[in-house]
PDB file with one MODEL, atoms N, CA, C and O in Angstrom:
MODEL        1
ATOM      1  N   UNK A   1      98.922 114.402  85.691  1.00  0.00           N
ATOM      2  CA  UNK A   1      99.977 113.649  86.368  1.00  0.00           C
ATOM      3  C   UNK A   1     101.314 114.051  85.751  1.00  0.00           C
ATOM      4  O   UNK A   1     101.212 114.369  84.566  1.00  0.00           O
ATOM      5  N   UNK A   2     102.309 114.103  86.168  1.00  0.00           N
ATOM      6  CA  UNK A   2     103.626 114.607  86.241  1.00  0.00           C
ATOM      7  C   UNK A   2     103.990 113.257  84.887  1.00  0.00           C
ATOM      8  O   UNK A   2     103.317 112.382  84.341  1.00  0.00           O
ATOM      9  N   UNK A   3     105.204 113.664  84.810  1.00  0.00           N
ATOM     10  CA  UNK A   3     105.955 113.029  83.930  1.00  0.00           C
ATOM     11  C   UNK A   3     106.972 111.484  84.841  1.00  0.00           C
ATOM     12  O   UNK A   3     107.502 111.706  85.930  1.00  0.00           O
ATOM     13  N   UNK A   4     107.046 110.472  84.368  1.00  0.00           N
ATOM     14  CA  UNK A   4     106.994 109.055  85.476  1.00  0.00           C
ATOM     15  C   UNK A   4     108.303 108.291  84.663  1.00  0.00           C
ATOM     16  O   UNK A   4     108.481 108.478  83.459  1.00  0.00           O
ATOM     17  N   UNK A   5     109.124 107.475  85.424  1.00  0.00           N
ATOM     18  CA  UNK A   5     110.229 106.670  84.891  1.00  0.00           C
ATOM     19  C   UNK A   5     109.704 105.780  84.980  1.00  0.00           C
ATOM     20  O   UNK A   5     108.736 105.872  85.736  1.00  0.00           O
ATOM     21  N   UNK A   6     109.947 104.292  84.289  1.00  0.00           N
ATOM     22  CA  UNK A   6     109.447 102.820  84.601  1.00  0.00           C
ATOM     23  C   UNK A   6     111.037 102.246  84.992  1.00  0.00           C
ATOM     24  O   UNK A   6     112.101 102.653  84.525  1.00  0.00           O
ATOM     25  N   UNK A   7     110.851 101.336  85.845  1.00  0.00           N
ATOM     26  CA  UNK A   7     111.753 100.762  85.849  1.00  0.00           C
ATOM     27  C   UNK A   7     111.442  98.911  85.997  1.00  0.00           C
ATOM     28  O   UNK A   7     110.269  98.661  86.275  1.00  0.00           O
ATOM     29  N   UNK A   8     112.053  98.091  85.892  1.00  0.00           N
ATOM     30  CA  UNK A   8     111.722  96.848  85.872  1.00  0.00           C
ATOM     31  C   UNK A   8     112.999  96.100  86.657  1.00  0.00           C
ATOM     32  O   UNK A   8     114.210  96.294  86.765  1.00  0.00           O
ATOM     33  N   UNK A   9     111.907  95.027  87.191  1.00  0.00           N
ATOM     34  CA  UNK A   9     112.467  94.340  88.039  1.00  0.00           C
ATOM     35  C   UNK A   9     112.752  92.750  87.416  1.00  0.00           C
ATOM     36  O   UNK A   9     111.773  92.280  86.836  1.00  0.00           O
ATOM     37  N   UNK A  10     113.667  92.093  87.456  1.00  0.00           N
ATOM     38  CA  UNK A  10     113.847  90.774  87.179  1.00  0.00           C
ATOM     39  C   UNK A  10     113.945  89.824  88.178  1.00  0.00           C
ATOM     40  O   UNK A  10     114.792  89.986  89.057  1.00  0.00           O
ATOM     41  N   UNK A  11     113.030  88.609  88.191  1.00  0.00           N
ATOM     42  CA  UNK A  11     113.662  87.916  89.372  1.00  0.00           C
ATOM     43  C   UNK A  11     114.620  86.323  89.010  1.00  0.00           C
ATOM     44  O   UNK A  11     115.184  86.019  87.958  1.00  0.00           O
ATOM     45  N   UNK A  12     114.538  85.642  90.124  1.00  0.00           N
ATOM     46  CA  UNK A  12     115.561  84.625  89.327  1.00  0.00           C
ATOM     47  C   UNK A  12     115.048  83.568  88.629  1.00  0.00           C
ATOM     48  O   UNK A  12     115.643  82.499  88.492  1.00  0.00           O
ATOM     49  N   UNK A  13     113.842  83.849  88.128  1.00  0.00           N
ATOM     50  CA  UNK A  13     112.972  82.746  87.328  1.00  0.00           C
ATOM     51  C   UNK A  13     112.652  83.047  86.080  1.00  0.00           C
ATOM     52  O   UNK A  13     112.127  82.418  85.161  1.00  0.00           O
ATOM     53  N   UNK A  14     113.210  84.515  86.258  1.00  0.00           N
ATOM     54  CA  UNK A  14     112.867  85.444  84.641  1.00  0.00           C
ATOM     55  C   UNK A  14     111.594  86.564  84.696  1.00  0.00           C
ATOM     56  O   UNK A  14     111.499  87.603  84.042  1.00  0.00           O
ATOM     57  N   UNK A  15     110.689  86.033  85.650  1.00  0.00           N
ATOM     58  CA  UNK A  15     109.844  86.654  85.819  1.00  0.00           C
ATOM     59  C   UNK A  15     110.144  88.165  86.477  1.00  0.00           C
ATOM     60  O   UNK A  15     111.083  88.540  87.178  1.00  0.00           O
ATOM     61  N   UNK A  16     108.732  89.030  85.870  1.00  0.00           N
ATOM     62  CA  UNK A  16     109.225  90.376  85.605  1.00  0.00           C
ATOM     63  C   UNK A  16     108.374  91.343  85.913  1.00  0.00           C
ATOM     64  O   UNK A  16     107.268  91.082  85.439  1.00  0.00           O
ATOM     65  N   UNK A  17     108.397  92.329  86.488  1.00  0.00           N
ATOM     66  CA  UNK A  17     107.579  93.313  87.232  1.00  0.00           C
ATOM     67  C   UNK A  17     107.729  94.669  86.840  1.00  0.00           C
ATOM     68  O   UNK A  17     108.776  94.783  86.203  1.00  0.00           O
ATOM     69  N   UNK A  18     106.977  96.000  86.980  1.00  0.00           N
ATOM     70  CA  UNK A  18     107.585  96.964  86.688  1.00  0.00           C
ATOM     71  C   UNK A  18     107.029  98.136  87.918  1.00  0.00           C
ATOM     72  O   UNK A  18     105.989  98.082  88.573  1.00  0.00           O
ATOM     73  N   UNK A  19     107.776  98.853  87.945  1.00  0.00           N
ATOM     74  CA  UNK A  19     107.275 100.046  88.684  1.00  0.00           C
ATOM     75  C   UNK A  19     107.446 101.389  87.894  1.00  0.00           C
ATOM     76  O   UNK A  19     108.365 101.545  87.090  1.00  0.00           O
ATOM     77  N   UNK A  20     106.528 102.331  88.163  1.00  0.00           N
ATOM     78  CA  UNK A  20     106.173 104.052  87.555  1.00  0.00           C
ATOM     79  C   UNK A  20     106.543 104.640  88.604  1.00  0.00           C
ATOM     80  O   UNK A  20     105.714 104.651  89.513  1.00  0.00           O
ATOM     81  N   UNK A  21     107.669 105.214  88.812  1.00  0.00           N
ATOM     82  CA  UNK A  21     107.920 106.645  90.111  1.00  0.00           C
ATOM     83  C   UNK A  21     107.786 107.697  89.110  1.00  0.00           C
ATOM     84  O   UNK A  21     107.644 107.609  87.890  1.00  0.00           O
ATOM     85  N   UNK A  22     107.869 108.817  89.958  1.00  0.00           N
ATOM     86  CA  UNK A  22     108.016 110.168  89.476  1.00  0.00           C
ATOM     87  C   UNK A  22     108.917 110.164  88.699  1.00  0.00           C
ATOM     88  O   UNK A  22     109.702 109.267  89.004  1.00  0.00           O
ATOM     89  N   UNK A  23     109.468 111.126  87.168  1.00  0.00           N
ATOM     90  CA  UNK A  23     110.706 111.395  87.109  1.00  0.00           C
ATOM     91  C   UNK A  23     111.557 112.455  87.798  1.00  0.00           C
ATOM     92  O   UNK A  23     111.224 113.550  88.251  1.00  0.00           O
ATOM     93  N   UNK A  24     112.996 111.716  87.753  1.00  0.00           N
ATOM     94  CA  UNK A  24     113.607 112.757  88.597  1.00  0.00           C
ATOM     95  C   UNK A  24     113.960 112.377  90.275  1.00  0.00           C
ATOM     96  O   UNK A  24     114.794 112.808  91.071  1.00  0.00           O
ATOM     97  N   UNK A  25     112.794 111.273  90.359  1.00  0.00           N
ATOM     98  CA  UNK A  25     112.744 110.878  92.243  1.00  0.00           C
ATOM     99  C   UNK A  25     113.901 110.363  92.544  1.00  0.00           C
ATOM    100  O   UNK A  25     114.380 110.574  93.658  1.00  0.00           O
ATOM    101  N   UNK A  26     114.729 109.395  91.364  1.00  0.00           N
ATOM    102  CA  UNK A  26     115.653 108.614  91.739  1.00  0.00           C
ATOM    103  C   UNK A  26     116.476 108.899  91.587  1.00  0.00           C
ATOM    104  O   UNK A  26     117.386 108.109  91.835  1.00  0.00           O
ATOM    105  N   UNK A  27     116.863 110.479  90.972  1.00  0.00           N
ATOM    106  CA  UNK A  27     118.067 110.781  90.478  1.00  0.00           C
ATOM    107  C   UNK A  27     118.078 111.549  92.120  1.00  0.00           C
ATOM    108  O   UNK A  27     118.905 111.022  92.863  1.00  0.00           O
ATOM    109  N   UNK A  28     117.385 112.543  92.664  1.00  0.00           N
ATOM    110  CA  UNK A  28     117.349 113.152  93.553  1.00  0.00           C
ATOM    111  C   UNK A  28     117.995 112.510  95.119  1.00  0.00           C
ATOM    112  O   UNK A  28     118.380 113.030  96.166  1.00  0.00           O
ATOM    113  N   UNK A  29     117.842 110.890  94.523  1.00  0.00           N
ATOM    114  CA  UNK A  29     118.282 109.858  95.565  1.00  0.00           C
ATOM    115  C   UNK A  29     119.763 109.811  95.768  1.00  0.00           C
ATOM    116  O   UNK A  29     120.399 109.672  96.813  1.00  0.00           O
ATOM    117  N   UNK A  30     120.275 109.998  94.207  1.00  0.00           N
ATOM    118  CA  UNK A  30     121.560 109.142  94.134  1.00  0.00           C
ATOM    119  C   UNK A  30     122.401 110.142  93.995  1.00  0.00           C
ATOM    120  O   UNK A  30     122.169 111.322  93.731  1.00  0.00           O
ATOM    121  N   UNK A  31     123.602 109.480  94.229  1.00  0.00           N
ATOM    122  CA  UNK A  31     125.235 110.253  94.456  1.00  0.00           C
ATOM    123  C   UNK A  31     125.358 110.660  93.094  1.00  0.00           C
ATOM    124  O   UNK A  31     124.838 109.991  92.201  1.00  0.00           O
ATOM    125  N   UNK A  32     126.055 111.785  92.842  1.00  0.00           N
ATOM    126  CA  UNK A  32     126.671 111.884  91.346  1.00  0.00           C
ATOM    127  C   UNK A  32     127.515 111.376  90.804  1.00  0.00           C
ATOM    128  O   UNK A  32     128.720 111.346  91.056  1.00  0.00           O
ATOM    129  N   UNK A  33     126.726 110.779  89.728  1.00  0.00           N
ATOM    130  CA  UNK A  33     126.911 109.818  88.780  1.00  0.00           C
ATOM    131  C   UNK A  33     126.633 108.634  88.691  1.00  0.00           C
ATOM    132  O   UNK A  33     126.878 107.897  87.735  1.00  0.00           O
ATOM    133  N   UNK A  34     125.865 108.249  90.126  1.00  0.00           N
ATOM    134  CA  UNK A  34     125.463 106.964  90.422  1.00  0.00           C
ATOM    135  C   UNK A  34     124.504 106.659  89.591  1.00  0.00           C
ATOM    136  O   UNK A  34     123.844 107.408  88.871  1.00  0.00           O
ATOM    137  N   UNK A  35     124.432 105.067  89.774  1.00  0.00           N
ATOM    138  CA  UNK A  35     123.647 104.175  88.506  1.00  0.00           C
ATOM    139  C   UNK A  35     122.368 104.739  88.951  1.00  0.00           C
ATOM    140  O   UNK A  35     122.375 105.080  90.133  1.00  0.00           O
ATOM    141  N   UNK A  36     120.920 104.985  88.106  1.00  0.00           N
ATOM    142  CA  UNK A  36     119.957 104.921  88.633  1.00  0.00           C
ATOM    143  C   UNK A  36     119.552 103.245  89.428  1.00  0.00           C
ATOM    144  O   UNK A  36     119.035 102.872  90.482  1.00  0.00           O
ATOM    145  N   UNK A  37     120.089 102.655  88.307  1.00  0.00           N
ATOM    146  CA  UNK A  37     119.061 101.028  88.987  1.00  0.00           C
ATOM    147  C   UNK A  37     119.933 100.568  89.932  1.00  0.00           C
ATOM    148  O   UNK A  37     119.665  99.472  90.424  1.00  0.00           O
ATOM    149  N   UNK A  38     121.297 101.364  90.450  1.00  0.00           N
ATOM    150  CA  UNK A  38     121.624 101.009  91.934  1.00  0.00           C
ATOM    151  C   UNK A  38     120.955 101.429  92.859  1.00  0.00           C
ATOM    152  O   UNK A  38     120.467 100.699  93.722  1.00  0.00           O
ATOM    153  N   UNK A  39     120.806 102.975  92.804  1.00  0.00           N
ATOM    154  CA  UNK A  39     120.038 103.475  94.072  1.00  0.00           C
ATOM    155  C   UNK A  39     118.115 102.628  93.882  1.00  0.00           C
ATOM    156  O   UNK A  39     117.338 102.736  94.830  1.00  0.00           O
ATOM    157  N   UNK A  40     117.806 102.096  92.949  1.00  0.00           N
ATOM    158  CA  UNK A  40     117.110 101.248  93.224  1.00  0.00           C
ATOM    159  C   UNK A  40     117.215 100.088  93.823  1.00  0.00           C
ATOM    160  O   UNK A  40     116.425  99.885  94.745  1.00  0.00           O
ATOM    161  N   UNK A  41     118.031  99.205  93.534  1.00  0.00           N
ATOM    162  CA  UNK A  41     118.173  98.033  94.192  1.00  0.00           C
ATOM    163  C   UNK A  41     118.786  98.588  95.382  1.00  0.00           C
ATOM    164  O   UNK A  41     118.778  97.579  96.088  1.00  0.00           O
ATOM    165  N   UNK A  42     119.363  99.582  96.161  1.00  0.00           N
ATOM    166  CA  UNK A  42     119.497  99.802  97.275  1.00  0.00           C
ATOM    167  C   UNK A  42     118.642  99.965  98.243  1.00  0.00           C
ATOM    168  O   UNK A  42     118.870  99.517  99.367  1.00  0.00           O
ATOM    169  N   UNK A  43     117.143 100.867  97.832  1.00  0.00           N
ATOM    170  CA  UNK A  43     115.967 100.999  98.531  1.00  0.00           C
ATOM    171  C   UNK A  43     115.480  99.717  98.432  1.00  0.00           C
ATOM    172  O   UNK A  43     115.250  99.214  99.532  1.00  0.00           O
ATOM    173  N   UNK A  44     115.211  98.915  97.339  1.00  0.00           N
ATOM    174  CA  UNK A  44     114.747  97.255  97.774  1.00  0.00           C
ATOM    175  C   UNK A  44     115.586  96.495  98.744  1.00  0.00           C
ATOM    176  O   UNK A  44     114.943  95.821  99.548  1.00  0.00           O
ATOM    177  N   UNK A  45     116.985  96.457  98.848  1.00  0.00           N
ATOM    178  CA  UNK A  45     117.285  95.777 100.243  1.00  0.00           C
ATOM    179  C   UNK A  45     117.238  96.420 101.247  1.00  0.00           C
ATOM    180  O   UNK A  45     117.417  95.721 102.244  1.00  0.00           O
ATOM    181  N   UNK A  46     116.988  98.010 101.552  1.00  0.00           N
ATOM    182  CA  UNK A  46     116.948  98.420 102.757  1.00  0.00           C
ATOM    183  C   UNK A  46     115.145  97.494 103.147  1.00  0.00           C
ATOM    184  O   UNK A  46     114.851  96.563 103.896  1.00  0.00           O
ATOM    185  N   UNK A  47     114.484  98.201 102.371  1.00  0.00           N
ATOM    186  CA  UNK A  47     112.898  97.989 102.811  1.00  0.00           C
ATOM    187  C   UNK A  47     113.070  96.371 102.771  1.00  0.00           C
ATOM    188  O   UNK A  47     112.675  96.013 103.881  1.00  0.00           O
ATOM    189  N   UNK A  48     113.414  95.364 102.130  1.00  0.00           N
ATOM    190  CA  UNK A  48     113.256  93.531 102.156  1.00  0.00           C
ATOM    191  C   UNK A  48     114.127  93.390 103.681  1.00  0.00           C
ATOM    192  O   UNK A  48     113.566  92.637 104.477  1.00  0.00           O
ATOM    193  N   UNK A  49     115.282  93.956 104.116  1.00  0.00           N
ATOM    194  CA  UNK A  49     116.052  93.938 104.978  1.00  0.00           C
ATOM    195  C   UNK A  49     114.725  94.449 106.419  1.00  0.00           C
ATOM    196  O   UNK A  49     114.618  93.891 107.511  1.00  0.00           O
ATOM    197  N   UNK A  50     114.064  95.395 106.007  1.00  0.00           N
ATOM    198  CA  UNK A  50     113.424  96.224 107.618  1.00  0.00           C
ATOM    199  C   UNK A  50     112.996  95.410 107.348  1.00  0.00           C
ATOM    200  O   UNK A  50     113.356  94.544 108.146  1.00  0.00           O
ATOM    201  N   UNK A  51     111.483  94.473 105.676  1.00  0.00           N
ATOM    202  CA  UNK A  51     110.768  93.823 106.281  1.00  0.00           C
ATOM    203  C   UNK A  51     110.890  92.619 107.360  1.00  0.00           C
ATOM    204  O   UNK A  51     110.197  92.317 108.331  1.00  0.00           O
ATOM    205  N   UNK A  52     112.370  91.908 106.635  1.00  0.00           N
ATOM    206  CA  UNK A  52     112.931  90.764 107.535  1.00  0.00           C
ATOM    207  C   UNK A  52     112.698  90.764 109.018  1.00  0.00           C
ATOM    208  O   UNK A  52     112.070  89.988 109.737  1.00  0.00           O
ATOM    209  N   UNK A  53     113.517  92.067 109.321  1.00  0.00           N
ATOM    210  CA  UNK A  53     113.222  92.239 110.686  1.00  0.00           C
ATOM    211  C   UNK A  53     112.267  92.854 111.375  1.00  0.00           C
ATOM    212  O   UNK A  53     112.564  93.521 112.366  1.00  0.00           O
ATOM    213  N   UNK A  54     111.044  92.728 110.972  1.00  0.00           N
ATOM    214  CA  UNK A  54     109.739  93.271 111.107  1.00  0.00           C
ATOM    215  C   UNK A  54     109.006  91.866 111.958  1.00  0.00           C
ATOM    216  O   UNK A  54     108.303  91.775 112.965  1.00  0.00           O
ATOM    217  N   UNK A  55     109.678  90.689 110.808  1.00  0.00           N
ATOM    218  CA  UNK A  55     108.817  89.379 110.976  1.00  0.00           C
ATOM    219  C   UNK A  55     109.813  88.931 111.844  1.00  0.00           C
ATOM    220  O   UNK A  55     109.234  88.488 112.836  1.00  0.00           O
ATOM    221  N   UNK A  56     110.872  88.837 111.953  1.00  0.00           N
ATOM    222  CA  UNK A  56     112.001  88.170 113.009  1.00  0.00           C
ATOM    223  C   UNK A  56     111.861  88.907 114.362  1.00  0.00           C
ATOM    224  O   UNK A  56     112.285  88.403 115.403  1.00  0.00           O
ATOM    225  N   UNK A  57     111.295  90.032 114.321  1.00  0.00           N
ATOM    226  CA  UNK A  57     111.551  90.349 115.667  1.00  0.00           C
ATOM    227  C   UNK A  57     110.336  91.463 116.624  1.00  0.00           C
ATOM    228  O   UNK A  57     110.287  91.966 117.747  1.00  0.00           O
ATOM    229  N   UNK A  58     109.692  91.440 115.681  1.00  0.00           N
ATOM    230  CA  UNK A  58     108.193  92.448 115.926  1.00  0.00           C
ATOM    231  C   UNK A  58     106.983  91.876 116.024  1.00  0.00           C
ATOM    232  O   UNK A  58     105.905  92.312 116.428  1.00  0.00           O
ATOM    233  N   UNK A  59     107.464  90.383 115.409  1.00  0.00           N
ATOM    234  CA  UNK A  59     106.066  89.642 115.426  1.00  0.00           C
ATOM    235  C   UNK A  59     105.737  89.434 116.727  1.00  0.00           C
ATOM    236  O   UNK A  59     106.341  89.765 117.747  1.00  0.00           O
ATOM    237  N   UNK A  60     103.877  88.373 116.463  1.00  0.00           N
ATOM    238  CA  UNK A  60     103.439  87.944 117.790  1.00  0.00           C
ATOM    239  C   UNK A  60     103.951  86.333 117.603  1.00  0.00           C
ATOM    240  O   UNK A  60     104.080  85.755 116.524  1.00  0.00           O
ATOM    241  N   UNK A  61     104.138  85.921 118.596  1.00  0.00           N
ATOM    242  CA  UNK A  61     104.567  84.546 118.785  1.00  0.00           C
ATOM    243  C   UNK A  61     105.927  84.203 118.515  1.00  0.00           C
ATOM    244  O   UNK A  61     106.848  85.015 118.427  1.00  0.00           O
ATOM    245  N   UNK A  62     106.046  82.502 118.339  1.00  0.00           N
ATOM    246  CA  UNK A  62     107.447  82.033 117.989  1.00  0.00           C
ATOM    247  C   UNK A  62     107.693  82.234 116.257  1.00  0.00           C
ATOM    248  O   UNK A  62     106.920  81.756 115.426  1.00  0.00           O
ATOM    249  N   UNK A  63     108.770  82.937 115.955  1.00  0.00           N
ATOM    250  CA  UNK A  63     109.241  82.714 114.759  1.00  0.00           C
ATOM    251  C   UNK A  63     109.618  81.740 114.196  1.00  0.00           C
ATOM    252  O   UNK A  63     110.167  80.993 115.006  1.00  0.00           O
ATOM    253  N   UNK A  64     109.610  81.336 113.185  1.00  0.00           N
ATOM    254  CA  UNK A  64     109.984  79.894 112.212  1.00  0.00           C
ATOM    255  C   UNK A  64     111.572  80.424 112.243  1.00  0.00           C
ATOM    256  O   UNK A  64     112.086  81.535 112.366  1.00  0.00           O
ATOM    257  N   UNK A  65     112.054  79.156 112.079  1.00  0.00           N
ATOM    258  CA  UNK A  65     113.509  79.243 112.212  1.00  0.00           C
ATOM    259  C   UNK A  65     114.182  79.889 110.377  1.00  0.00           C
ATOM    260  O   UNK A  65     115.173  80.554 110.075  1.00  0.00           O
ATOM    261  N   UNK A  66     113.039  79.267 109.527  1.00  0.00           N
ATOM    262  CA  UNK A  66     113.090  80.042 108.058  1.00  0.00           C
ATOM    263  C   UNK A  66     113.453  81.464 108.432  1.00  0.00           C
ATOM    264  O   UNK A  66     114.520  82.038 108.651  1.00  0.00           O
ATOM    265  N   UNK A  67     112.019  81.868 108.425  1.00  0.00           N
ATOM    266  CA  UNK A  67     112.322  83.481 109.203  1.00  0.00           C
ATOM    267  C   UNK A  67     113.671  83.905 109.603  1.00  0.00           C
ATOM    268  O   UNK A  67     114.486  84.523 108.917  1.00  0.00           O
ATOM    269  N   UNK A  68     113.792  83.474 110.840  1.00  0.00           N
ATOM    270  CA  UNK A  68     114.965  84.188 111.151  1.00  0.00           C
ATOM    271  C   UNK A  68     116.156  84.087 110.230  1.00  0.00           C
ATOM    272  O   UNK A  68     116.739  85.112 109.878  1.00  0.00           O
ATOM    273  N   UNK A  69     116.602  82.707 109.763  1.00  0.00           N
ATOM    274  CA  UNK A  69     117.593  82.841 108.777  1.00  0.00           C
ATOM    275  C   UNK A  69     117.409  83.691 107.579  1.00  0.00           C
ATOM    276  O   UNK A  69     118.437  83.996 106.975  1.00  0.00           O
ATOM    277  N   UNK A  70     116.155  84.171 107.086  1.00  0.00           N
ATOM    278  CA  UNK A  70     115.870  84.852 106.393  1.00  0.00           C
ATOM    279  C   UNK A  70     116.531  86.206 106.648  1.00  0.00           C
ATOM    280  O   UNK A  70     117.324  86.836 105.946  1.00  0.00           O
ATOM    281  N   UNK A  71     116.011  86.478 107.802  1.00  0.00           N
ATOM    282  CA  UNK A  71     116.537  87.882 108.750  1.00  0.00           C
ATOM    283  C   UNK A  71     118.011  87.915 108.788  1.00  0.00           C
ATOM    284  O   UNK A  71     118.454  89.052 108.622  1.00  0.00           O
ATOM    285  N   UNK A  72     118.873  87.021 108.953  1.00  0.00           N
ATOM    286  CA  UNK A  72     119.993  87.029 109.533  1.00  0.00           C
ATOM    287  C   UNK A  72     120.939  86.964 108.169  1.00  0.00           C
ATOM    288  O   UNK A  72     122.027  87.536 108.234  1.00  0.00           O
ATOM    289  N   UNK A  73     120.651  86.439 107.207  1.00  0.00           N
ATOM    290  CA  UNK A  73     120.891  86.447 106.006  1.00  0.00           C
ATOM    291  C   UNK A  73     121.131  87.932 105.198  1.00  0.00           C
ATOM    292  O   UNK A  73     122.183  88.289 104.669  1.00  0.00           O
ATOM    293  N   UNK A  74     119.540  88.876 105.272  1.00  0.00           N
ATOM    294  CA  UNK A  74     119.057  90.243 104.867  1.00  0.00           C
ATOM    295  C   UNK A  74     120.245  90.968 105.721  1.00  0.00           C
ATOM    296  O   UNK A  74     121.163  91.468 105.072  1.00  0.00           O
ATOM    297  N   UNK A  75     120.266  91.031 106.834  1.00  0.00           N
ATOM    298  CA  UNK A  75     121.437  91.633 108.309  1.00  0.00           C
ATOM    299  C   UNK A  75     122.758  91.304 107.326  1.00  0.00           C
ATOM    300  O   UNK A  75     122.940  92.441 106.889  1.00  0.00           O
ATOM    301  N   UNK A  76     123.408  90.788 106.933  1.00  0.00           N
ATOM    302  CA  UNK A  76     124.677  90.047 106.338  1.00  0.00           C
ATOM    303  C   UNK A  76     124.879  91.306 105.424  1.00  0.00           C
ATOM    304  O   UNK A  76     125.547  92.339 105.448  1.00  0.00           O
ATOM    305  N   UNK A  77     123.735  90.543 104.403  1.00  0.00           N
ATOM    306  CA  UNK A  77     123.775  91.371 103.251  1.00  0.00           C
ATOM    307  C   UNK A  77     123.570  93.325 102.670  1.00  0.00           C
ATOM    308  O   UNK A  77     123.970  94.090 101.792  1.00  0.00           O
ATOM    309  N   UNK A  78     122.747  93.307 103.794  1.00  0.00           N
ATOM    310  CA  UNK A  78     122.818  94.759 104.467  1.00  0.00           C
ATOM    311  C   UNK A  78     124.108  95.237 104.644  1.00  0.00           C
ATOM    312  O   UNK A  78     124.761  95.862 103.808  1.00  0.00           O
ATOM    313  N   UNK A  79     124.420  94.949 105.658  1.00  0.00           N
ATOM    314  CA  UNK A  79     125.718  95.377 106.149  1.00  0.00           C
ATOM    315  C   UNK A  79     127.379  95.257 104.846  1.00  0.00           C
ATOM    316  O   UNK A  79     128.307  96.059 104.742  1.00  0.00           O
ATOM    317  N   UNK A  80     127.201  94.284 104.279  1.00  0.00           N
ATOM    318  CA  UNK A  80     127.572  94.366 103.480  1.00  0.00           C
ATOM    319  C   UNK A  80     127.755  95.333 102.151  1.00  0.00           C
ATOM    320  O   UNK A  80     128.870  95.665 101.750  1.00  0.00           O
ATOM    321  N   UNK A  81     126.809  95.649 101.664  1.00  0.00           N
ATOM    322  CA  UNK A  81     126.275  96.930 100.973  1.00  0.00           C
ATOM    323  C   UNK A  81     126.266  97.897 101.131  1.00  0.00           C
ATOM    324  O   UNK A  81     126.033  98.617 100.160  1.00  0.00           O
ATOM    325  N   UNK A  82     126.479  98.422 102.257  1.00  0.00           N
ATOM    326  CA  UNK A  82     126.089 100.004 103.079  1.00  0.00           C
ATOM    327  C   UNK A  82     127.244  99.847 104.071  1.00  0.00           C
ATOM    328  O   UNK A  82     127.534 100.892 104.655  1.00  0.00           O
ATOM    329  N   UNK A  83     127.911  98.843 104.363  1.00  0.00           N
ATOM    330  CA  UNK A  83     128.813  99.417 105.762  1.00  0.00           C
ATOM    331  C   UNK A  83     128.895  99.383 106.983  1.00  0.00           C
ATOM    332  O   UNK A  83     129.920  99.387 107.666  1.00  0.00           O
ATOM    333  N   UNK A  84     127.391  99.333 107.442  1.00  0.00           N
ATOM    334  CA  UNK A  84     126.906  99.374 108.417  1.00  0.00           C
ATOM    335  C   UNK A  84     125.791  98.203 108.912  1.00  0.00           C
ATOM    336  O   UNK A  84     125.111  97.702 108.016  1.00  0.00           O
ATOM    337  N   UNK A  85     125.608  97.816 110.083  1.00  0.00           N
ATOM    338  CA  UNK A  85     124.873  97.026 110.645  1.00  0.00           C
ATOM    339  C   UNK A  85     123.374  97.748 110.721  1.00  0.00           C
ATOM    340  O   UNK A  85     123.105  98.913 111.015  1.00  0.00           O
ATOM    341  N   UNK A  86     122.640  96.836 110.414  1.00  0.00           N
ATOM    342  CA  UNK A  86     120.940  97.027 110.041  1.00  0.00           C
ATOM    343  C   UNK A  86     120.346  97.835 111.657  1.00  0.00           C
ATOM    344  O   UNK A  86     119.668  98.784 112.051  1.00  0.00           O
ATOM    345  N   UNK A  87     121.034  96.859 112.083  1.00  0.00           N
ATOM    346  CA  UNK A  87     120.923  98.262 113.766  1.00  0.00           C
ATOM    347  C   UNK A  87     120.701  99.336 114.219  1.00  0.00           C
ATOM    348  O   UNK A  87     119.734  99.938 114.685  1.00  0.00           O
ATOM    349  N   UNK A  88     122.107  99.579 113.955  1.00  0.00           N
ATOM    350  CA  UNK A  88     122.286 100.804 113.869  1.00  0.00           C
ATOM    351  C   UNK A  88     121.843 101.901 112.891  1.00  0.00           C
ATOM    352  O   UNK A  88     121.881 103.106 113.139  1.00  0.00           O
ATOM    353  N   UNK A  89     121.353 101.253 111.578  1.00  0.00           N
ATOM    354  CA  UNK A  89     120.612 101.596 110.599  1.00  0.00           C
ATOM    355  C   UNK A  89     119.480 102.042 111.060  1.00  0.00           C
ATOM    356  O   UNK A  89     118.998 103.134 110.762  1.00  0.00           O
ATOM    357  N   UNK A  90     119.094 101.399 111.654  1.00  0.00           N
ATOM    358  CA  UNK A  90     117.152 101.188 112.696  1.00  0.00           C
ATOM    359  C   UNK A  90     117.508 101.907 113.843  1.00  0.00           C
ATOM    360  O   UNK A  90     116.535 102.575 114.192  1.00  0.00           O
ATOM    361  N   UNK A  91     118.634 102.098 114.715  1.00  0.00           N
ATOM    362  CA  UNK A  91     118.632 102.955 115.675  1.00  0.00           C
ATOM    363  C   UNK A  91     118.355 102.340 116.712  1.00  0.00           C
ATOM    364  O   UNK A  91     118.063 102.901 117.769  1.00  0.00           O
ATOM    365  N   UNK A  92     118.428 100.734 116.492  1.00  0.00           N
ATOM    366  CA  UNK A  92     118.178  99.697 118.259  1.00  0.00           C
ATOM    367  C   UNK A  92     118.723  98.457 117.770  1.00  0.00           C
ATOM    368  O   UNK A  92     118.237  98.054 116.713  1.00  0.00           O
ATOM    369  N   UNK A  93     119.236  98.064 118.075  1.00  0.00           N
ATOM    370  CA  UNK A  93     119.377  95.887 118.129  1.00  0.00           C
ATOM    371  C   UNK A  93     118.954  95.435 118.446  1.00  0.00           C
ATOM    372  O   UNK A  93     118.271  95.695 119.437  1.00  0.00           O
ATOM    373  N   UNK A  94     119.013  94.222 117.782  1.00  0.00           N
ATOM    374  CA  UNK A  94     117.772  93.097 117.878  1.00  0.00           C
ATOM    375  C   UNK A  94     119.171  91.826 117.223  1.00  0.00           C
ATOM    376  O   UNK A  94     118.893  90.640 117.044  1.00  0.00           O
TER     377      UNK A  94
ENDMDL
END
C-alpha cells in the first residue's frame, strides 16, 4: 500500500473521527498554497450539500419539513463558500 495522510475530523461535541487518503491526493486537489484541511472541509460540504439534496428532492414520498430545511440551509451555505448556487453546481434546479 502506498504511503497515506490521516486527517481528523472534529465535531461539535468534541467527538472525533479520522480518515487515511492517499498521500499527495489532497494536495493534487488544492490551489497553491491552499490549506490542506480547507480543500477538505470543502469536499465535506460539497458531498453533505449533494447528500441534502439527494433526500430533499430524489426521494420517494413526502419529505419532512426537517429535511428540507436541512437542504435549504446546505444550498445557503454552499453557495456561500464557492460562489455559486448548488444548481448550477449539479447542472439542474430543484
Amino acid at each position: 500500500m502506498a504511503d497515506t495522510e490521516t486527517y481528523t475530523v472534529t465535531g461539535p461535541n468534541g467527538e472525533e473521527d479520522t480518515v487515511e487518503l492517499p498521500a499527495g491526493l489532497v494536495g493534487t486537489m488544492a490551489e497553491q498554497g491552499e490549506n490542506p484541511a480547507k480543500v477538505i472541509s470543502d469536499v465535506v460540504l460539497q458531498a453533505m450539500a449533494q447528500q441534502a439534496h439527494m433526500m430533499a428532492h430524489h426521494g420517494e414520498g413526502e419529505v419532512p419539513e426537517e429535511i428540507q430545511e436541512m437542504n435549504d440551509t446546505a444550498e445557503e451555505l454552499f453557495e456561500a463558500r464557492f460562489g455559486t448556487s448548488l444548481a448550477d453546481a449539479l447542472g439542474h434546479s430543484h
